[in-house]
C-alpha positions, 0 to 999 in steps of 0.5 A: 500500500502507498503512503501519500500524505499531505504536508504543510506548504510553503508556497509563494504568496499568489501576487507572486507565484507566476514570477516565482515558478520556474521549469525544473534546474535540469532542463537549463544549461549554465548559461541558459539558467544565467540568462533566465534568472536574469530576465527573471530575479524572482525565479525560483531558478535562482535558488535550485541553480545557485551558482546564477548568483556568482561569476560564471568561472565560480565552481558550481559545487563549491559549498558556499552556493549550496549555502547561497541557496539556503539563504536565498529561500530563509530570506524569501520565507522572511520577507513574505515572498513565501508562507507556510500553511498552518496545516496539512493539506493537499493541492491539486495541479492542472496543467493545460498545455495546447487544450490537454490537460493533465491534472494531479495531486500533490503529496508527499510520498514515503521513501519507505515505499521507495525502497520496498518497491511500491513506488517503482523505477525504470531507469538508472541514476548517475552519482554526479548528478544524485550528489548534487541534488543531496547537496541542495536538499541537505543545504535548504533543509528542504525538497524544492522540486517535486517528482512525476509520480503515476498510478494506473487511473482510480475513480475515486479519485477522478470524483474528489479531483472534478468535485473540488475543481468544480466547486472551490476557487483556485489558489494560482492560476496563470501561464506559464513561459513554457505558455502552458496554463496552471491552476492549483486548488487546495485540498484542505477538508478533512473527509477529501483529504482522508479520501485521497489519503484512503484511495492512495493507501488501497495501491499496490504500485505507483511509478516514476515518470520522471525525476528519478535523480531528485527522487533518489536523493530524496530518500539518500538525505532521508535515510541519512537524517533517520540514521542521525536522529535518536528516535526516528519513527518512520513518519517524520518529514525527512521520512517523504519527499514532495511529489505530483501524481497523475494518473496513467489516462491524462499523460502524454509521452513525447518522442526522444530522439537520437543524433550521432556525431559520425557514420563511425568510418563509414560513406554513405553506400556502406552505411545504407547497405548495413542498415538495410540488413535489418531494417527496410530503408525508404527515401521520403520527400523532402520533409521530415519523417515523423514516425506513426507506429512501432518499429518506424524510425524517421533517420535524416542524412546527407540532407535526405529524410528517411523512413526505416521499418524494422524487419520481423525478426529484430522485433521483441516481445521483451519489455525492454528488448521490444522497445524502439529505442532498444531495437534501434540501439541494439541493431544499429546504433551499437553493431553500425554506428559503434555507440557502445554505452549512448550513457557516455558515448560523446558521440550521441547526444538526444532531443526531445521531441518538444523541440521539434523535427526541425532541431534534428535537422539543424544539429546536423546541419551544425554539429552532427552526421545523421539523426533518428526521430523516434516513435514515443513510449507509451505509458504502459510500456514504462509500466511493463518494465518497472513491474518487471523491475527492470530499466529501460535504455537512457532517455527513453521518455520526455513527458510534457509539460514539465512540473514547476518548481517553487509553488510548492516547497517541503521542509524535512526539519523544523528549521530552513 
């Protein structure tokens, strides 16, 4: 069963909310997160990528920028910028981007559940990028952004969701630079908080979509504080991390395509003639090939757009061997282009699919040889492979839109 537990928020003050949040710390490079918080100082950017705050030759790991963020957020909570709610509530977030909408609740999740396996995995962690995310949670005494969170759709609680947004006036509502919509509402009556709390209780598996890396450091620092505190109870905030669940029906999965550095010593004859090995090779119009169904790849080089159809026989039925991104990685990218581990290989790099067909085209145009547009995903793919407690092939899934950071905030001690 799930432990999803409402939790006392600090939030913005609604005046300043729109101002405040910000799209998640990874999404940005160096520079893009200078310029930002520049256009922006009151982003919520300023705090999760403090190193903004210094000359740009400053080491962005030093200790005295996790301590920048630190006293960043007690000087926003001191001034007004943020207040905390008296009491434990939950907050449901809408997000409407181009008329669809996703709509989820947001709690606090056990890392307990983390570690038993009720809440599941699909891909793998890297200890740089953990270590700086227990850094910042360790320094802030505080999770800042939430993990995407799913569960297999529950009417119980599409009924309380449409109930409450029907009937109780939001706390936030405005777009967002990424020109997606928000409106939030509070959850803050007792017999919906305890349903939700019931209705989460009765799960048997909820899953990451993204954010795995905050997610593993959440419950790194969690474990760490319990194994410092003399009467650790498995309830204290440390104990869960700030979350967003959205059920399965309302999510959308982007594509998450691929582009190579080289044809890996090959010309262009010998290239085709070793893909057409495994895969049926077709020369499109002149305009980019945006898969339509499994085993399709739309592959752009030499100026030309392709569609590529796997042959039968390379086609899985293995949750993690049948998906697209590991037919491609398995019988071209690895035995034709030598990418041996796409995790390290500085040879590939990948694009998610909100930046468009037109991005593939332009790196190679700039920086890269050959490109593949993926077909996304799905869902119940992702499902698939973590009940199978196994991983999928790196950048396998791009969600959108992304979750804000800095309207909701959870203090794992009593003090920031």
């Amino acid at each position: 069963m799930a432990q999803i537990r409402p939790f006392k928020a600090i939030r913005p003050q609604g005046a300043y909310a729109s101002r405040v949040a910000a799209l998640p710390y990874d999404v940005y490079n160096r520079e893009e997160a200078r310029k930002e918080t520049a256009r922006e100082p009151m982003s919520f950017l300023t705090i999760d990528r403090p190193e903004t705050q210094f000359a740009p030759d400053c080491d962005m790991y030093a200790d005295r920028v996790y301590q920048k963020a630190h006293d960043m957020l007690r000087d926003r909570i001191a001034e007004g910028t943020f207040e905390q709610d008296e009491t434990a509530e939950y907050y449901i977030y809408e997000q409407n981007m181009d008329g669809r909408i996703q709509t989820g609740i947001v709690g606090c999740a056990a890392i307990d559940d983390y570690i038993n396996g009720v809440i599941r995995k699909h891909e793998n962690t890297r200890q740089e990028k953990e270590q700086d995310r227990i850094r910042h949670v360790d320094a802030c005494n505080a999770q800042t952004g939430p993990i995407f969170l799913c569960y297999r759709e529950n009417r119980v609680i599409d009924a309380c969701v449409e109930k409450i947004c029907h009937t109780q006036k939001t706390l936030y509502e405005f777009t967002s630079s990424d020109q997606v919509h928000n409106r939030i509402w509070a959850v803050n009556h007792k017999e919906d908080i305890s349903l939700l709390q019931n209705a989460f209780a009765g799960m048997q598996e909820i899953y990451i979509a993204d954010g795995h890396h905050r997610c593993a450091s959440a419950v790194k620092v969690g474990l760490s504080r319990r194994a410092q505190d003399m009467h650790p109870t498995g309830q204290k905030e440390y104990d869960f991390f700030l979350s967003v669940l959205f059920p399965d029906s309302q999510l959308m999965i982007m594509d998450y395509n691929r582009v190579v550095k080289d044809l890996n010593g090959l010309d262009t004859e010998t290239f085709m003639k070793k893909i057409s090995a495994k895969f049926d090779v077709m020369k499109m119009q002149n305009s980019p090939v945006k898969p339509e169904g499994k085993g399709m790849f739309g592959m752009y080089l030499d100026e030309h757009w392709y569609l590529l159809k796997a042959h039968e026989d390379i086609r899985k039925d293995d949750a993690v061997d049948g998906l697209d991104v590991s037919v491609l990685q398995n019988e071209l990218l690895g035995p034709v282009l030598g990418i041996g581990d796409p995790r390290t290989d500085e040879r590939i790099d990948f694009i998610g699919g909100i930046r468009g067909l037109s991005e593939l085209e332009r790196r190679c145009h700039e920086d890269m040889r050959v490109a593949f547009a993926m077909f996304p995903t799905s869902i119940h793919e992702l499902f698939a492979v973590a009940d199978a407690g196994r991983l999928m092939p790196p950048k396998s899934t791009w969600f959108e839109p992304k979750l804000l950071s800095g309207l909701f905030i959870h203090a794992i001690n009593d003090k920031i």
